[in-house]
Biopython code that builds the backbone (N, CA, C, O; Angstrom):
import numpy as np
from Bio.PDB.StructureBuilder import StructureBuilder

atoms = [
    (1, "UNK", "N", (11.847, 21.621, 2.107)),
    (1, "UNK", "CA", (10.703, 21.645, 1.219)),
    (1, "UNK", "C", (10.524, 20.299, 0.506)),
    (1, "UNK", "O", (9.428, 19.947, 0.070)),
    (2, "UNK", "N", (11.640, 19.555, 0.402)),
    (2, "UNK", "CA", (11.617, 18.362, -0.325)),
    (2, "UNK", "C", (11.183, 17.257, 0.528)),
    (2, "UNK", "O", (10.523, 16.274, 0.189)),
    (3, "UNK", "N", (11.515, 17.470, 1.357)),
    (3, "UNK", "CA", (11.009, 16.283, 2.503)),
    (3, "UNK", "C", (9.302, 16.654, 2.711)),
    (3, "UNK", "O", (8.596, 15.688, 3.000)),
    (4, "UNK", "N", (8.744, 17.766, 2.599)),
    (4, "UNK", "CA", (7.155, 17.847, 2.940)),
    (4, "UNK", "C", (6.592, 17.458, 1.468)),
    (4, "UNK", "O", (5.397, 17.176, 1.386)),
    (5, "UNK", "N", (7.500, 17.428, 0.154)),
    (5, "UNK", "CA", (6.495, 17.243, -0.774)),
    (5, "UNK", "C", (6.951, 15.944, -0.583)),
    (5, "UNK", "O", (5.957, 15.281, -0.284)),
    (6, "UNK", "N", (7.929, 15.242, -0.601)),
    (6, "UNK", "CA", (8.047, 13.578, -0.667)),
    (6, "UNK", "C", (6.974, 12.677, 0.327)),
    (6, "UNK", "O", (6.587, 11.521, 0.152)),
    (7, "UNK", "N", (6.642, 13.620, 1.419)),
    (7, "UNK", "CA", (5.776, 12.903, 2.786)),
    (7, "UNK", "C", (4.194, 12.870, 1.904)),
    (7, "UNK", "O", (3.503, 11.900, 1.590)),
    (8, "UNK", "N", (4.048, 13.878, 1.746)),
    (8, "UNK", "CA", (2.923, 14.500, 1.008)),
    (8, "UNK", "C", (2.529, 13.191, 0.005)),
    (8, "UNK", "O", (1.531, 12.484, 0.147)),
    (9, "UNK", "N", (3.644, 13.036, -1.124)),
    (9, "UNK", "CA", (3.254, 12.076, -2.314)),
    (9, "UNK", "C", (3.175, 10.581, -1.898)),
    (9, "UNK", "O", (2.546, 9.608, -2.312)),
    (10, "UNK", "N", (3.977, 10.780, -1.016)),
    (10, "UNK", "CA", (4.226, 9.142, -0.472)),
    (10, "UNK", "C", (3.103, 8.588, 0.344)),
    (10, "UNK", "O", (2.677, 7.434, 0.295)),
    (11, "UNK", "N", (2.578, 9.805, 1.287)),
    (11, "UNK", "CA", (1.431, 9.423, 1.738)),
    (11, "UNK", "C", (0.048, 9.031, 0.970)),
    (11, "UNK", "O", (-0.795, 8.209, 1.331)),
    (12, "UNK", "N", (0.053, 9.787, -0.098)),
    (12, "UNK", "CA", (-1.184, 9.801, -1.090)),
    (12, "UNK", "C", (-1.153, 8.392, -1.698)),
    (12, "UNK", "O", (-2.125, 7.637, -1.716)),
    (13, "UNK", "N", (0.256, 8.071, -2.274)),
    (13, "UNK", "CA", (0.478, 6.971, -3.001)),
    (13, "UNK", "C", (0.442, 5.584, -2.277)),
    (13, "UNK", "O", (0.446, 4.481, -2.822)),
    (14, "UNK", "N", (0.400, 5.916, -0.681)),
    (14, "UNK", "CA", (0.376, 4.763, -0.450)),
    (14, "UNK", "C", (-0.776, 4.253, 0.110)),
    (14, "UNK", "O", (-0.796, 3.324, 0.918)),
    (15, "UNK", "N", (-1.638, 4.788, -0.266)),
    (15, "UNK", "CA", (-3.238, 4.235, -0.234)),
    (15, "UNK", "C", (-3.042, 3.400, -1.287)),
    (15, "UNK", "O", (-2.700, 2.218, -1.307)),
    (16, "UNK", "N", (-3.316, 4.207, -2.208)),
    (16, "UNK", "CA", (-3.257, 3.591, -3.581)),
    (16, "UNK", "C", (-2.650, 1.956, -4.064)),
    (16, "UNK", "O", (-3.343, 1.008, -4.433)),
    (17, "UNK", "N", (-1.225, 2.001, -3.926)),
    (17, "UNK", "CA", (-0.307, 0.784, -3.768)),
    (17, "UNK", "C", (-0.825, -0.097, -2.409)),
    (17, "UNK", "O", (-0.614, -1.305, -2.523)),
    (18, "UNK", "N", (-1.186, 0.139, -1.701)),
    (18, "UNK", "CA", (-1.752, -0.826, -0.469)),
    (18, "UNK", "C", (-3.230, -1.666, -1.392)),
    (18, "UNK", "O", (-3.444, -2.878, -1.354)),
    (19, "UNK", "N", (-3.944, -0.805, -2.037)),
    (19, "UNK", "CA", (-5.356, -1.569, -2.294)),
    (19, "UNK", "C", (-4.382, -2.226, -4.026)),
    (19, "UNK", "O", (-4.508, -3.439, -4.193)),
    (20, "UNK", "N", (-3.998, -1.885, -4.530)),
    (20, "UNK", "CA", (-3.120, -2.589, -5.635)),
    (20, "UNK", "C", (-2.633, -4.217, -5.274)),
    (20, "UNK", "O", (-2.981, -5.243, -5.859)),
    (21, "UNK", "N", (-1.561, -4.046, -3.916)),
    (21, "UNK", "CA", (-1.356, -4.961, -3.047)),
    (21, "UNK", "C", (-2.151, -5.631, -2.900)),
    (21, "UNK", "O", (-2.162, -6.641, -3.604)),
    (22, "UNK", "N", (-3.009, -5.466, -2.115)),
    (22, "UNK", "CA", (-4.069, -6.231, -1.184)),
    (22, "UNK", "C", (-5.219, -6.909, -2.623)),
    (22, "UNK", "O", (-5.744, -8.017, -2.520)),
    (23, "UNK", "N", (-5.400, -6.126, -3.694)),
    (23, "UNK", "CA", (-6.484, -7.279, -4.879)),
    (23, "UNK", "C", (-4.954, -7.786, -5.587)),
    (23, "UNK", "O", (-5.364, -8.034, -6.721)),
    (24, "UNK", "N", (-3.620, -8.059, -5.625)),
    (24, "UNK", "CA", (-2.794, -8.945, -6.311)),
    (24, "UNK", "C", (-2.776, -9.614, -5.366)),
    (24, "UNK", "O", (-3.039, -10.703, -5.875)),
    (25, "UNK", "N", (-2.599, -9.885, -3.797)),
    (25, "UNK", "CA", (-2.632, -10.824, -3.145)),
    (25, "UNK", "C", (-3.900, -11.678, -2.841)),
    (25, "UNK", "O", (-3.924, -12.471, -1.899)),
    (26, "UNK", "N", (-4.929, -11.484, -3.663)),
    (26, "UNK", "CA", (-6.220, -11.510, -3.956)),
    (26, "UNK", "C", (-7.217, -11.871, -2.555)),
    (26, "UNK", "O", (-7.989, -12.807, -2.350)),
    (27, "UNK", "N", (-6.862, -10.796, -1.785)),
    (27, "UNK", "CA", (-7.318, -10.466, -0.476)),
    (27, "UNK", "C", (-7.014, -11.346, 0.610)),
    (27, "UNK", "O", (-7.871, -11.208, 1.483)),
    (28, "UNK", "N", (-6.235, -12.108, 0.887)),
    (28, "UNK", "CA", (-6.010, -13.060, 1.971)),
    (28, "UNK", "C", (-5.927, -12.286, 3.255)),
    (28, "UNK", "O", (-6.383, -12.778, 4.287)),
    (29, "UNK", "N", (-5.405, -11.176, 3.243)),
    (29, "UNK", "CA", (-5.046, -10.484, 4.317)),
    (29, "UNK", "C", (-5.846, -9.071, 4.354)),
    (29, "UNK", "O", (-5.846, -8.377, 3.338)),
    (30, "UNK", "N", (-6.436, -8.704, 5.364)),
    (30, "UNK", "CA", (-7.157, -7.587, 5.277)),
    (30, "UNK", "C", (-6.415, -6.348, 4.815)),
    (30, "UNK", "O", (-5.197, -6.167, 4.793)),
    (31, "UNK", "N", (-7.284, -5.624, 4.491)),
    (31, "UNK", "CA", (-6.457, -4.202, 3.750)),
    (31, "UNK", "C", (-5.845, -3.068, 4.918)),
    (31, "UNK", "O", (-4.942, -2.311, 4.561)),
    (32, "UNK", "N", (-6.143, -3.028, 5.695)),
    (32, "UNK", "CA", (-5.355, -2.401, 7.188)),
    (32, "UNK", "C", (-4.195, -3.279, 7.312)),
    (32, "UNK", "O", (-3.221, -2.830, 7.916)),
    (33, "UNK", "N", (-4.151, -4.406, 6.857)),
    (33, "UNK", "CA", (-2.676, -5.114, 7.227)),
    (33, "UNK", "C", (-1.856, -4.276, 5.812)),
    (33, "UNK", "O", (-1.000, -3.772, 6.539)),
    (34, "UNK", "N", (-1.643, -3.989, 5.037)),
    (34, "UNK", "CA", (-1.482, -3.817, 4.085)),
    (34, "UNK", "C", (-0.515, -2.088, 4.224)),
    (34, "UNK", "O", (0.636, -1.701, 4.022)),
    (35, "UNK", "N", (-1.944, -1.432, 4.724)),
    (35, "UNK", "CA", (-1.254, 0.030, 5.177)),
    (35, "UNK", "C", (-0.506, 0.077, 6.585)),
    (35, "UNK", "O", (0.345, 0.900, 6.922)),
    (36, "UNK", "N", (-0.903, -0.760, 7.174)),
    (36, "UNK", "CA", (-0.023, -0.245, 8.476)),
    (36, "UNK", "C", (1.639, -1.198, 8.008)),
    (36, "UNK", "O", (2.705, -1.131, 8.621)),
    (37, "UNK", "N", (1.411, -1.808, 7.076)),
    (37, "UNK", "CA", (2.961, -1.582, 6.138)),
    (37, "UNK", "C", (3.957, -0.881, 5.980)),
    (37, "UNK", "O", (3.919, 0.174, 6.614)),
    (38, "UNK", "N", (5.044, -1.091, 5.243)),
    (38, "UNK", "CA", (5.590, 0.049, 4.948)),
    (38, "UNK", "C", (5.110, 1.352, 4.189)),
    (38, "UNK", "O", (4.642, 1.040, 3.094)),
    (39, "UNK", "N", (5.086, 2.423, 4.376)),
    (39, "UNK", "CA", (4.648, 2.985, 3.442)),
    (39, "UNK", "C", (4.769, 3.384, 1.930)),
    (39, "UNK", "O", (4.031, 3.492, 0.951)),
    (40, "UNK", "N", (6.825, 3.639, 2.439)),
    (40, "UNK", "CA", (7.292, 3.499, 1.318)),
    (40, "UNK", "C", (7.289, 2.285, 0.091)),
    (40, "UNK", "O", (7.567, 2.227, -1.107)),
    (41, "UNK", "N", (6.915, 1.580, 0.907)),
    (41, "UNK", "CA", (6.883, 0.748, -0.296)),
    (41, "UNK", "C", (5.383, 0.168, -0.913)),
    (41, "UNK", "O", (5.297, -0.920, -1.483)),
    (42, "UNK", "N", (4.303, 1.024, -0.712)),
    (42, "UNK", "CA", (2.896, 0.992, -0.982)),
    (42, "UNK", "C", (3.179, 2.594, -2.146)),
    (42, "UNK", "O", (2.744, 2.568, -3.297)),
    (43, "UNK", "N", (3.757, 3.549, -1.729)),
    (43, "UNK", "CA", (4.003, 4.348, -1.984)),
    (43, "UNK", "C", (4.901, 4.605, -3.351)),
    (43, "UNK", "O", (4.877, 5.530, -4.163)),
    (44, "UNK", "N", (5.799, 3.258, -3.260)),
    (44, "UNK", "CA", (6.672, 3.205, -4.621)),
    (44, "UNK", "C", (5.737, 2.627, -5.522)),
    (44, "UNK", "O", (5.640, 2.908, -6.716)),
    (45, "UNK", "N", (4.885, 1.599, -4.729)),
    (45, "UNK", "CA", (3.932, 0.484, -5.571)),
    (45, "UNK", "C", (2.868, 1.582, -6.341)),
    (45, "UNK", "O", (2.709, 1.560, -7.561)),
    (46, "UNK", "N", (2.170, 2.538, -5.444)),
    (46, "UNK", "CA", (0.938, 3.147, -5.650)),
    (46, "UNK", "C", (1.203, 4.165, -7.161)),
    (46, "UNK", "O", (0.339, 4.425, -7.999)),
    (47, "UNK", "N", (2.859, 4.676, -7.178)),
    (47, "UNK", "CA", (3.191, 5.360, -7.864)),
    (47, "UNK", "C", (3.495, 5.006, -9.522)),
    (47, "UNK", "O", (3.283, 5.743, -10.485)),
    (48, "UNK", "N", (4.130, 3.460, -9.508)),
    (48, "UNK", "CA", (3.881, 2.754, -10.805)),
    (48, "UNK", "C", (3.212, 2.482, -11.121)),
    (48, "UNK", "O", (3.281, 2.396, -12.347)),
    (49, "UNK", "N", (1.682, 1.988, -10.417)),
    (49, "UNK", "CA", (0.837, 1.607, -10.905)),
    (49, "UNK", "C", (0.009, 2.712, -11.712)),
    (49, "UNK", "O", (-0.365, 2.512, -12.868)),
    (50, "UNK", "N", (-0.225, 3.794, -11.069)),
    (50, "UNK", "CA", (-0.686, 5.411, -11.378)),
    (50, "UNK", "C", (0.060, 5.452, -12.752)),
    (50, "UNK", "O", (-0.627, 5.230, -13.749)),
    (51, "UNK", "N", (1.250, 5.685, -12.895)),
    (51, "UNK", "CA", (1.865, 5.919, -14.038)),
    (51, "UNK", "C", (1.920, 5.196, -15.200)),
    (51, "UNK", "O", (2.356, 5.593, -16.281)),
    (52, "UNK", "N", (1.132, 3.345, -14.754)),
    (52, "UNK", "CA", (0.906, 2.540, -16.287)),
    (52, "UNK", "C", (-0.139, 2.894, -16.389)),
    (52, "UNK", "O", (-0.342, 3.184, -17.569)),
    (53, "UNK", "N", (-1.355, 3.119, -15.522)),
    (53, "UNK", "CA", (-2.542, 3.199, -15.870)),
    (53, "UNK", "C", (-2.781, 4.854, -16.842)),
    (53, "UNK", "O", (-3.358, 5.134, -17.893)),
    (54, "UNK", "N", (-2.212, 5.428, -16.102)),
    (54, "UNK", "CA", (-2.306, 6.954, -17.130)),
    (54, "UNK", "C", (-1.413, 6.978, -18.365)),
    (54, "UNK", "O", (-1.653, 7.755, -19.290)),
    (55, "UNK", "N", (-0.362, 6.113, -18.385)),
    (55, "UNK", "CA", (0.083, 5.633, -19.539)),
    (55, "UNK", "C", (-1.070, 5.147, -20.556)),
    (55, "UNK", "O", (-1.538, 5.780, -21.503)),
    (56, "UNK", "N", (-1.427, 3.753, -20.073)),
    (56, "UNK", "CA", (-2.629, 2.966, -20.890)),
    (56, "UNK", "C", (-3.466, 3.713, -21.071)),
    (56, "UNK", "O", (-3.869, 3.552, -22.223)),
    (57, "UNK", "N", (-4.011, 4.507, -20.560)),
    (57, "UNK", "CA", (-5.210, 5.455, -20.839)),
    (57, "UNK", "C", (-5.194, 6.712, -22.025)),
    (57, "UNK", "O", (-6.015, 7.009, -22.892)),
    (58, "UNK", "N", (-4.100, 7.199, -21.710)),
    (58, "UNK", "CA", (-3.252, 8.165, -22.873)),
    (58, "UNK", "C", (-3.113, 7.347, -24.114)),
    (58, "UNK", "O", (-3.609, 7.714, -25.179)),
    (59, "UNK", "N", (-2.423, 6.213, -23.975)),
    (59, "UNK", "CA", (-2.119, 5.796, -25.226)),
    (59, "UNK", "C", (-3.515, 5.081, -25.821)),
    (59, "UNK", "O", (-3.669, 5.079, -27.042)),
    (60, "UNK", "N", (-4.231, 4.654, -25.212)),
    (60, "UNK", "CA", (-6.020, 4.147, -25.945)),
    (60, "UNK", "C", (-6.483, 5.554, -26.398)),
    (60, "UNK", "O", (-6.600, 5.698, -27.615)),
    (61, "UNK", "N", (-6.681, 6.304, -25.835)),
    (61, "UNK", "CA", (-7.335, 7.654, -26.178)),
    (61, "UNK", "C", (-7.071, 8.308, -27.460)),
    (61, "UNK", "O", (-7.849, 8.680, -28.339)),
    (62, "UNK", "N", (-5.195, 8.391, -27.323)),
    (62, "UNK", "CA", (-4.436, 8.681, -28.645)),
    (62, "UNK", "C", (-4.487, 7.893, -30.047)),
    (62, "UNK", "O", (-4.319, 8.405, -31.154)),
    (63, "UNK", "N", (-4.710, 6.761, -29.813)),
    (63, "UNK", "CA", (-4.887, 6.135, -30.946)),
    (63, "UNK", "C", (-6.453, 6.304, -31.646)),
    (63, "UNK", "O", (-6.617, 6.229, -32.864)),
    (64, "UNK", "N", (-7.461, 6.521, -30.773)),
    (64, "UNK", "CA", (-8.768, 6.734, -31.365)),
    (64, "UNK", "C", (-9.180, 8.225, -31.522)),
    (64, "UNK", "O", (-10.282, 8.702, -31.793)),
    (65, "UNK", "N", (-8.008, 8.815, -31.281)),
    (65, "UNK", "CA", (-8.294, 10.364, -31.937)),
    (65, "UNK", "C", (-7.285, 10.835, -32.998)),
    (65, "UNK", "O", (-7.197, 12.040, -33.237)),
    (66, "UNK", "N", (-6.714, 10.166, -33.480)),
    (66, "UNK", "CA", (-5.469, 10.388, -34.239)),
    (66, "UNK", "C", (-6.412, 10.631, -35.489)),
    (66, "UNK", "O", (-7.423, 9.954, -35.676)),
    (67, "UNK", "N", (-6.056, 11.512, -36.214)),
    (67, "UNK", "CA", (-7.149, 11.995, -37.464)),
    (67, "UNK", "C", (-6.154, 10.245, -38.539)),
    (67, "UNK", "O", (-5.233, 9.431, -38.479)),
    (68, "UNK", "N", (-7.171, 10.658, -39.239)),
    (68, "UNK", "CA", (-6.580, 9.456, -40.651)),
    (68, "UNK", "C", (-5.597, 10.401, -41.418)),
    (68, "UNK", "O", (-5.499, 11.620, -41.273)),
    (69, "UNK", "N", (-4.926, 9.636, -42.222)),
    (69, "UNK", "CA", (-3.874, 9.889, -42.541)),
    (69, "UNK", "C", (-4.285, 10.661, -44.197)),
    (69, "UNK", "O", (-5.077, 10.072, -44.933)),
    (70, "UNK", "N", (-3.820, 11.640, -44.515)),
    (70, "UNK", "CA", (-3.753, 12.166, -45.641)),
    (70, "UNK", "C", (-3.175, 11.677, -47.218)),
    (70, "UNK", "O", (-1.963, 11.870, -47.118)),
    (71, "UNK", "N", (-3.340, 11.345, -48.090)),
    (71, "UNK", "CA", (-2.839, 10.666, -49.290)),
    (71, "UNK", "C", (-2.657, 11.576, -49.874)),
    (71, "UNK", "O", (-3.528, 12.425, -50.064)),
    (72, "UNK", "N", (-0.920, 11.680, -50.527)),
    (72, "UNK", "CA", (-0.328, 12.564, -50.997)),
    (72, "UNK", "C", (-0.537, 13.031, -52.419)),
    (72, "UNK", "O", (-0.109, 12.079, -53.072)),
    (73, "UNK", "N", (-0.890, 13.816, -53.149)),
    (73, "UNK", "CA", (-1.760, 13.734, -54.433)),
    (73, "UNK", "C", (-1.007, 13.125, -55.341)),
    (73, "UNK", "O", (-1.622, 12.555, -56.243)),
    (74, "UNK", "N", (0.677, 13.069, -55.362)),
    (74, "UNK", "CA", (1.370, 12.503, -56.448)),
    (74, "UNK", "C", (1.256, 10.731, -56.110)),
    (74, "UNK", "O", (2.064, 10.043, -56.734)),
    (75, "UNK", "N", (0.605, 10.239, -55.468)),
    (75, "UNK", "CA", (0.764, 8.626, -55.321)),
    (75, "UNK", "C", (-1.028, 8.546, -55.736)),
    (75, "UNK", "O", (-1.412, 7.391, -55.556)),
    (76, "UNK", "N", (-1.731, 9.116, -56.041)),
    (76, "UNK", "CA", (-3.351, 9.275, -56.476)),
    (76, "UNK", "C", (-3.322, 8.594, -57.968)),
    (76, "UNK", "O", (-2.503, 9.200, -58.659)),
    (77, "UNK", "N", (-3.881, 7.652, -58.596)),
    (77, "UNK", "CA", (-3.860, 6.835, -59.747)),
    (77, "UNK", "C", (-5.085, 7.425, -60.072)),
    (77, "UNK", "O", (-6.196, 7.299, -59.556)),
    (78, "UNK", "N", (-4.420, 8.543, -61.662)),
    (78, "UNK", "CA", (-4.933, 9.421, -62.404)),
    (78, "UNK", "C", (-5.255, 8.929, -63.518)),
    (78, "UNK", "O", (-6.176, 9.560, -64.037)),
    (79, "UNK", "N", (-4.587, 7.354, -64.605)),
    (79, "UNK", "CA", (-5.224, 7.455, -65.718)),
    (79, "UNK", "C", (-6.312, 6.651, -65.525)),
    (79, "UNK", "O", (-6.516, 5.670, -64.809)),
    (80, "UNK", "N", (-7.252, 7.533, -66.649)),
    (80, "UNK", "CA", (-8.288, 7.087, -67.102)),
    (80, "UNK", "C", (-8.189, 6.257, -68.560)),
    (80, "UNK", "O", (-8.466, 6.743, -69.656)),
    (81, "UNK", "N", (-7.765, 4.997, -68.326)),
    (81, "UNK", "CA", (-7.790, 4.234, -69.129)),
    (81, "UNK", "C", (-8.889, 3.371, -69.170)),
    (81, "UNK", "O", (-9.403, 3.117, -68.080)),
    (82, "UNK", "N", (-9.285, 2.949, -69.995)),
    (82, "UNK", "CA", (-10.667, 2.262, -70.700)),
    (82, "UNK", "C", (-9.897, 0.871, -71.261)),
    (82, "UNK", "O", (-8.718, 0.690, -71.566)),
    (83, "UNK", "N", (-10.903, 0.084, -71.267)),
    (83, "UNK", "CA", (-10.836, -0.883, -71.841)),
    (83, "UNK", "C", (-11.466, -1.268, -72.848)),
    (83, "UNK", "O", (-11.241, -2.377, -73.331)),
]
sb = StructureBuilder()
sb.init_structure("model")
sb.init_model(0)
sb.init_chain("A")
sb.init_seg("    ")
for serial, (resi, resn, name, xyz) in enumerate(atoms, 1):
    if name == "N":
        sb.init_residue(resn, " ", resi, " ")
    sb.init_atom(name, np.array(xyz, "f"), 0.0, 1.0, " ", f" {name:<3s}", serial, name[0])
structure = sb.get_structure()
């Protein structure tokens, strides 16, 4: 079972990591040179890249939905002093 999901992910991922590849090598080599590659190693590539980008994306998202922060009523500057 582990070997059909590893074929499975590795295959998916290594589309992915091949076109990653192929715009850092900033196209010198056509993108069929790229996949008829290793797979595994389009596949290791396709898989880090997936995981910073949904990283970066999570963490932009999180920061612009994070409610504001609450001020605790005992730090609230209560006198009403006059001058």
């Amino acid at each position: 079972m582990d070997f059909i999901f590893e074929t499975i992910l590795y295959s998916l991922f290594s589309f992915v990591g091949a076109f990653f590849r192929w715009i850092f090598f900033l196209c010198k080599k056509p993108y069929s040179y790229y996949i008829n590659q290793d797979s595994y190693t389009n596949g290791v590539f396709g898989m880090i890249i997936t995981v910073l980008l949904i990283m970066g994306v999570y963490h932009s998202v999180k920061e612009k939905t994070t409610p504001p922060q609450i001020q605790h009523i005992s730090t609230i500057d209560t006198s009403l002093s006059k001058k």
